[in-house]
PyMOL CGO cylinders between C-alpha atoms (Angstrom):
from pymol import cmd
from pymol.cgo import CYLINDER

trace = [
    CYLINDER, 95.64, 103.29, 91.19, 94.43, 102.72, 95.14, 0.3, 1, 1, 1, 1, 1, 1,
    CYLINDER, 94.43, 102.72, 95.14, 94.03, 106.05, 96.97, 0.3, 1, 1, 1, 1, 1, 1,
    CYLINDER, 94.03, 106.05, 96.97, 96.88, 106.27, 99.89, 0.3, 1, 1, 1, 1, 1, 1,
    CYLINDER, 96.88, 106.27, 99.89, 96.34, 105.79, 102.89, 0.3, 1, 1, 1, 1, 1, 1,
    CYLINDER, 96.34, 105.79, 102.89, 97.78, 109.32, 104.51, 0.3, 1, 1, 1, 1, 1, 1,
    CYLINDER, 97.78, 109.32, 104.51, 97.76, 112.69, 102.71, 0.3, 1, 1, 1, 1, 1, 1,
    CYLINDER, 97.76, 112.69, 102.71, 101.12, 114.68, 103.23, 0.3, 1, 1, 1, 1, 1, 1,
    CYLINDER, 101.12, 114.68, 103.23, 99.13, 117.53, 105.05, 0.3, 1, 1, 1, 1, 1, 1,
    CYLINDER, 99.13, 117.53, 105.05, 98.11, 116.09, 107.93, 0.3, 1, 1, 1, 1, 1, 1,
    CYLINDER, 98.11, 116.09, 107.93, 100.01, 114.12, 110.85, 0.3, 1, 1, 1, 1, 1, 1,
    CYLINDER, 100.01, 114.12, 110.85, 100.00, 110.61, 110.46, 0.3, 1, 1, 1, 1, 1, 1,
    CYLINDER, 100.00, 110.61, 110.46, 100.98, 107.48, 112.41, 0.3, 1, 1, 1, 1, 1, 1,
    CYLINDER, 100.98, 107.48, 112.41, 100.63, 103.79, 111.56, 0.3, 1, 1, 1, 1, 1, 1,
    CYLINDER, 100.63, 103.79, 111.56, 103.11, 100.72, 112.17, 0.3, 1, 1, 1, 1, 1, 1,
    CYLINDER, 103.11, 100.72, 112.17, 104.22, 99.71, 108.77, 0.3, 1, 1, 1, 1, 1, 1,
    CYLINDER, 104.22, 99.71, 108.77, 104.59, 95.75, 109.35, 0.3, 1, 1, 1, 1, 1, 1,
    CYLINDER, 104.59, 95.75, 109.35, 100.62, 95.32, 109.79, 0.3, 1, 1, 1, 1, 1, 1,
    CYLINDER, 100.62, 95.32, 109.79, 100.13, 97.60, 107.19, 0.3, 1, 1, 1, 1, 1, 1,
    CYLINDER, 100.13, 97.60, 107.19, 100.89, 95.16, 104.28, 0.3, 1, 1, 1, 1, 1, 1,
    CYLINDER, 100.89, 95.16, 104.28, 100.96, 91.26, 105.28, 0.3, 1, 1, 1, 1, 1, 1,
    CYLINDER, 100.96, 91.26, 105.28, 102.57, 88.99, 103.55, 0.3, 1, 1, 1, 1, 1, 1,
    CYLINDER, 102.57, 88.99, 103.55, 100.30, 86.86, 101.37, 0.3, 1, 1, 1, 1, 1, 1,
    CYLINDER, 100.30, 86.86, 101.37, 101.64, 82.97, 100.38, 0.3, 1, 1, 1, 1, 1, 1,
    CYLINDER, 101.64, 82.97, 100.38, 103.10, 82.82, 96.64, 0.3, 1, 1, 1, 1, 1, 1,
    CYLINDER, 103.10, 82.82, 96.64, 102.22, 87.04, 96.05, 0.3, 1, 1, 1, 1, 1, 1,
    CYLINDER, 102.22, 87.04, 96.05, 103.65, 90.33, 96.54, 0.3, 1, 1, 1, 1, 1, 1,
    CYLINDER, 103.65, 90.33, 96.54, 101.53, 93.06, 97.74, 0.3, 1, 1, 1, 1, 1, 1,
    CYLINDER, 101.53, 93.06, 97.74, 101.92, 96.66, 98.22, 0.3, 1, 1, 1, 1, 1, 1,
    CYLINDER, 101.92, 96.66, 98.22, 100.05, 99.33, 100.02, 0.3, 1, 1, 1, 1, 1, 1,
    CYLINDER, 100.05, 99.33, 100.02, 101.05, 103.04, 99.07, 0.3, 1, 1, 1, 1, 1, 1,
    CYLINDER, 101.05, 103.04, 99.07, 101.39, 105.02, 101.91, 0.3, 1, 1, 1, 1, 1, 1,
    CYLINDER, 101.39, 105.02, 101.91, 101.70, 108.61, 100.60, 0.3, 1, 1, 1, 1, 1, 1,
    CYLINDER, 101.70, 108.61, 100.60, 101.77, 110.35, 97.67, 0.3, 1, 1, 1, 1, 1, 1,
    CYLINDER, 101.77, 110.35, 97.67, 102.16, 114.30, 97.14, 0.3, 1, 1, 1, 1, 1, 1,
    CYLINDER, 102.16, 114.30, 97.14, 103.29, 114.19, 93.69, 0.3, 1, 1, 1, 1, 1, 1,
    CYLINDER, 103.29, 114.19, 93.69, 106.98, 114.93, 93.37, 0.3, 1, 1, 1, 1, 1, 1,
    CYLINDER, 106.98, 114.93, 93.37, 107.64, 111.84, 96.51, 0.3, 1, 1, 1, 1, 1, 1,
    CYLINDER, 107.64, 111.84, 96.51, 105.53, 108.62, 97.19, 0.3, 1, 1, 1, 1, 1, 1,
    CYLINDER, 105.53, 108.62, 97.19, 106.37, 105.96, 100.07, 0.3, 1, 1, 1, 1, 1, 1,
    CYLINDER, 106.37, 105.96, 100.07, 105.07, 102.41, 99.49, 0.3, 1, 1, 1, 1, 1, 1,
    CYLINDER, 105.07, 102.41, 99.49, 104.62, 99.66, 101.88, 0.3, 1, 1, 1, 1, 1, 1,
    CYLINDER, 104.62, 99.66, 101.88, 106.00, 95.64, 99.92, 0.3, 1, 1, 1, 1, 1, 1,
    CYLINDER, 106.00, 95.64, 99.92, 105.57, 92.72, 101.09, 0.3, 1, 1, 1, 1, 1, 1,
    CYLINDER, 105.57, 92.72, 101.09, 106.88, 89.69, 99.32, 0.3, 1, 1, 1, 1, 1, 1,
    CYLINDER, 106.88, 89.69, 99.32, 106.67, 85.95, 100.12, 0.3, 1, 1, 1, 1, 1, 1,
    CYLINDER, 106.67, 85.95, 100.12, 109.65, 84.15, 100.27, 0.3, 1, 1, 1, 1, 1, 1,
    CYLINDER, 109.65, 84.15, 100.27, 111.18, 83.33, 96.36, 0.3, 1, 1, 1, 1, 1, 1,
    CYLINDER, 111.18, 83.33, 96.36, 108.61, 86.23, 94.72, 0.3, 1, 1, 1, 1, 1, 1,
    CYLINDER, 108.61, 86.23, 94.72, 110.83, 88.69, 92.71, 0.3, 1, 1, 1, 1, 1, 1,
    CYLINDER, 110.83, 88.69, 92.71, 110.28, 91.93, 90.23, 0.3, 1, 1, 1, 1, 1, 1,
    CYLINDER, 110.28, 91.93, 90.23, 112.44, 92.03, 87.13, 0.3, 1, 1, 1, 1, 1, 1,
    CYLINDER, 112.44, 92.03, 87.13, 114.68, 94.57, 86.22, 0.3, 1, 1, 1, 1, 1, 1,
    CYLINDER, 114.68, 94.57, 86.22, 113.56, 97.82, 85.62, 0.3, 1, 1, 1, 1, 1, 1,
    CYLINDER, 113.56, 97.82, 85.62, 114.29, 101.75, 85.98, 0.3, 1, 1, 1, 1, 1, 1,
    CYLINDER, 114.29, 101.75, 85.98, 111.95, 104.18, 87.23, 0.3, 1, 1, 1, 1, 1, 1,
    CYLINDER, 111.95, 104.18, 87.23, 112.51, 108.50, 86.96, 0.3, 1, 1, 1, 1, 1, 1,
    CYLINDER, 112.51, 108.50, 86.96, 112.93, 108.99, 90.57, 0.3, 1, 1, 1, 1, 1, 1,
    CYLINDER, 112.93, 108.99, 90.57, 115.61, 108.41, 93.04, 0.3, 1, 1, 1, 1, 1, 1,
    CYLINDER, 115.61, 108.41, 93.04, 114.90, 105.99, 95.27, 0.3, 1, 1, 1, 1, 1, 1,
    CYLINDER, 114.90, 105.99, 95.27, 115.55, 104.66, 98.72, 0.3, 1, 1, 1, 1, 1, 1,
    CYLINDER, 115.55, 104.66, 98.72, 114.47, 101.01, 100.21, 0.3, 1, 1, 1, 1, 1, 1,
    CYLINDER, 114.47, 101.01, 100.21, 114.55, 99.90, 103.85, 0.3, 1, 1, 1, 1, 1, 1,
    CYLINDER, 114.55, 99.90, 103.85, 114.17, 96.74, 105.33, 0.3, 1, 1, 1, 1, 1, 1,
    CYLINDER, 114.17, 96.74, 105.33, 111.76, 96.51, 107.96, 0.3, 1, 1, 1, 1, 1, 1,
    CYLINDER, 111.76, 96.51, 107.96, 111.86, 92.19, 108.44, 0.3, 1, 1, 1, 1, 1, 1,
    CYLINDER, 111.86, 92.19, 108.44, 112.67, 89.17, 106.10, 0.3, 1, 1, 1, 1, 1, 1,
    CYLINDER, 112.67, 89.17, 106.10, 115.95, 89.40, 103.59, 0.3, 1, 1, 1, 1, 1, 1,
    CYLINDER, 115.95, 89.40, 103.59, 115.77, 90.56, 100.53, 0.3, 1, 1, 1, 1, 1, 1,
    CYLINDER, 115.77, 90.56, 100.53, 118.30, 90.81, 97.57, 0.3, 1, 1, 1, 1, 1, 1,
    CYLINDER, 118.30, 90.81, 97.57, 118.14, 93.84, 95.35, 0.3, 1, 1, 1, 1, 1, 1,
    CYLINDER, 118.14, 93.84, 95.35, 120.58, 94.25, 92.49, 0.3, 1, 1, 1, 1, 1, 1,
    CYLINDER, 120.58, 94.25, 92.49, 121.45, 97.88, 91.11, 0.3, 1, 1, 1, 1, 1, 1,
    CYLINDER, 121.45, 97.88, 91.11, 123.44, 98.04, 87.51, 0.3, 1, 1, 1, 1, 1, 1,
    CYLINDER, 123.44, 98.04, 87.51, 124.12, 94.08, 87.80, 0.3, 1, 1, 1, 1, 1, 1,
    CYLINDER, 124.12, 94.08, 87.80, 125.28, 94.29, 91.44, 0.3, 1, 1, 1, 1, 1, 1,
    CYLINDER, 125.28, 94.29, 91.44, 123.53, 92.06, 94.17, 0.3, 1, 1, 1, 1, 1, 1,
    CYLINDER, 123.53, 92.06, 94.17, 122.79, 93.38, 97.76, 0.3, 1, 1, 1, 1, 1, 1,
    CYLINDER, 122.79, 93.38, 97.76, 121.69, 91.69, 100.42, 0.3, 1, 1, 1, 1, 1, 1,
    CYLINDER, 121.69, 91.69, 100.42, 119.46, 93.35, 102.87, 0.3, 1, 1, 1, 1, 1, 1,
    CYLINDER, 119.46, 93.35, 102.87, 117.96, 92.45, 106.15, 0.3, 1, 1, 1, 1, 1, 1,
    CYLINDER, 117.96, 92.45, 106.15, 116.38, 94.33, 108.70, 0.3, 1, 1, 1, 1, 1, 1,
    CYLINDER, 116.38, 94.33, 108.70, 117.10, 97.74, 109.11, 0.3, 1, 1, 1, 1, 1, 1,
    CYLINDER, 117.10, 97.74, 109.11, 119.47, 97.95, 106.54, 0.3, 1, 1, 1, 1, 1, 1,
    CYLINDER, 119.47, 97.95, 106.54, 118.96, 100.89, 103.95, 0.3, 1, 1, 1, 1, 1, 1,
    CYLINDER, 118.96, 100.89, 103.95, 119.96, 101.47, 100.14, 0.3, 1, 1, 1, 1, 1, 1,
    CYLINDER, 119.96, 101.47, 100.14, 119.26, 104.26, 97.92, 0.3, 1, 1, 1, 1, 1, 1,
    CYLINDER, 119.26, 104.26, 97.92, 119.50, 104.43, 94.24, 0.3, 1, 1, 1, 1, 1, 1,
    CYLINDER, 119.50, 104.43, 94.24, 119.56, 107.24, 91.81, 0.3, 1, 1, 1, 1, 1, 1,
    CYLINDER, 119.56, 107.24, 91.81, 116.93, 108.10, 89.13, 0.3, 1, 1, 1, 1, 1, 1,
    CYLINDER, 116.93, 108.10, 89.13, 117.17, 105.81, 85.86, 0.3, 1, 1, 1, 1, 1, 1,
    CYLINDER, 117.17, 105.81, 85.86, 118.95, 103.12, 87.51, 0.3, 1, 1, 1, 1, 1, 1,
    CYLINDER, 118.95, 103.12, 87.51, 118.58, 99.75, 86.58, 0.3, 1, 1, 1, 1, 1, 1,
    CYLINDER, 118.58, 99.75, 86.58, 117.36, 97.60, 89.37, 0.3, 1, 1, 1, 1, 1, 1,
    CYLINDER, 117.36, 97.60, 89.37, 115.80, 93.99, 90.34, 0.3, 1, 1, 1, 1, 1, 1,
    CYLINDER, 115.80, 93.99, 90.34, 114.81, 92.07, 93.61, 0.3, 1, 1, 1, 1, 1, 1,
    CYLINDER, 114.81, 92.07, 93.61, 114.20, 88.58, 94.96, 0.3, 1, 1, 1, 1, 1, 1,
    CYLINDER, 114.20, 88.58, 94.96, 112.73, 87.76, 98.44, 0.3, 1, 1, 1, 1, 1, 1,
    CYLINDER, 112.73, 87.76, 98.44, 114.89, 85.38, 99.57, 0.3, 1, 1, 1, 1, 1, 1,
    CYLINDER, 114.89, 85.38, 99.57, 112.39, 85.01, 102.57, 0.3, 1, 1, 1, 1, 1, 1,
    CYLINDER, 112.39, 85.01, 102.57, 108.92, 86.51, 103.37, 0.3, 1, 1, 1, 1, 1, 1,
    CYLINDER, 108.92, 86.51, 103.37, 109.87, 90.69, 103.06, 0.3, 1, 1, 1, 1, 1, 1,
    CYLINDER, 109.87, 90.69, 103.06, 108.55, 93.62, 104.23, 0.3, 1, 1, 1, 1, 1, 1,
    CYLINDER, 108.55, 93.62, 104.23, 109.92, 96.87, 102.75, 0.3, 1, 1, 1, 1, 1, 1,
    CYLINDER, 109.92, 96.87, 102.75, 109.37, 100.34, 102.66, 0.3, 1, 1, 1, 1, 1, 1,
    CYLINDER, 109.37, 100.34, 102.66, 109.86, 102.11, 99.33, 0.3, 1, 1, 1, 1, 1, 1,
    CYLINDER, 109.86, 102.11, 99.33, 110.61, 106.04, 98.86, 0.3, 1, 1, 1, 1, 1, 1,
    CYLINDER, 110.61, 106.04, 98.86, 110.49, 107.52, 95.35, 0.3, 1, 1, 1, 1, 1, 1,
    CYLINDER, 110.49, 107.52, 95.35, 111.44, 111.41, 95.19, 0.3, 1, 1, 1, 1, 1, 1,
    CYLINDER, 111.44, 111.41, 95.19, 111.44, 113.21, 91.82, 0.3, 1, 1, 1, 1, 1, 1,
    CYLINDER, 111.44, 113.21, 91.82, 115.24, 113.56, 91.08, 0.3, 1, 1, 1, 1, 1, 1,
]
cmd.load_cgo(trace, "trace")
């Protein structure tokens, strides 16, 4: 796994949208901390890229920095655009599309 980029002791700034740019036909990620019981990763998705369902142990949160992306949660589609926010809670089964080139921010806290 790629070290991160901040560790939660110290003070930190960076501006997420040039932290990850979106790549043609790919999704990349860039993980900006983890301590262990929280991590907060940095998508980016090209236009029509997507991540089948899955769960993961932690709750989680996603935020829309730019682009539109649809993420489902127990069958159930929401759209998202910038600045729009939507948690999740641990176990909970969940899939995206980016219905145009995405940037996202990811938290994952240990529920």
């Amino acid at each position: 796994m790629a070290k991160a980029l901040f560790r939660a002791q110290d003070v930190a700034t960076a501006n997420l949208l040039e932290a990850v740019p979106v790549v043609a036909g790919a999704i990349v990620s860039k993980t900006l901390v983890d301590c262990g019981s929280g991590k907060w990763i940095v998508f980016a998705m090209d236009g029509g890229q997507a991540i089948s369902e899955h769960h993961t142990p932690f709750f989680l949160t996603v935020l829309v920095l730019d682009g539109k992306l649809d993420f489902a949660v127990g069958g159930k589609k929401h759209t998202l655009g910038p600045g729009d926010w939507l948690c999740a809670p641990s176990n909970a089964e969940h899939d995206l599309v980016a219905a145009s080139p995405t940037r996202f921010l990811l938290t994952l806290v240990r529920a």
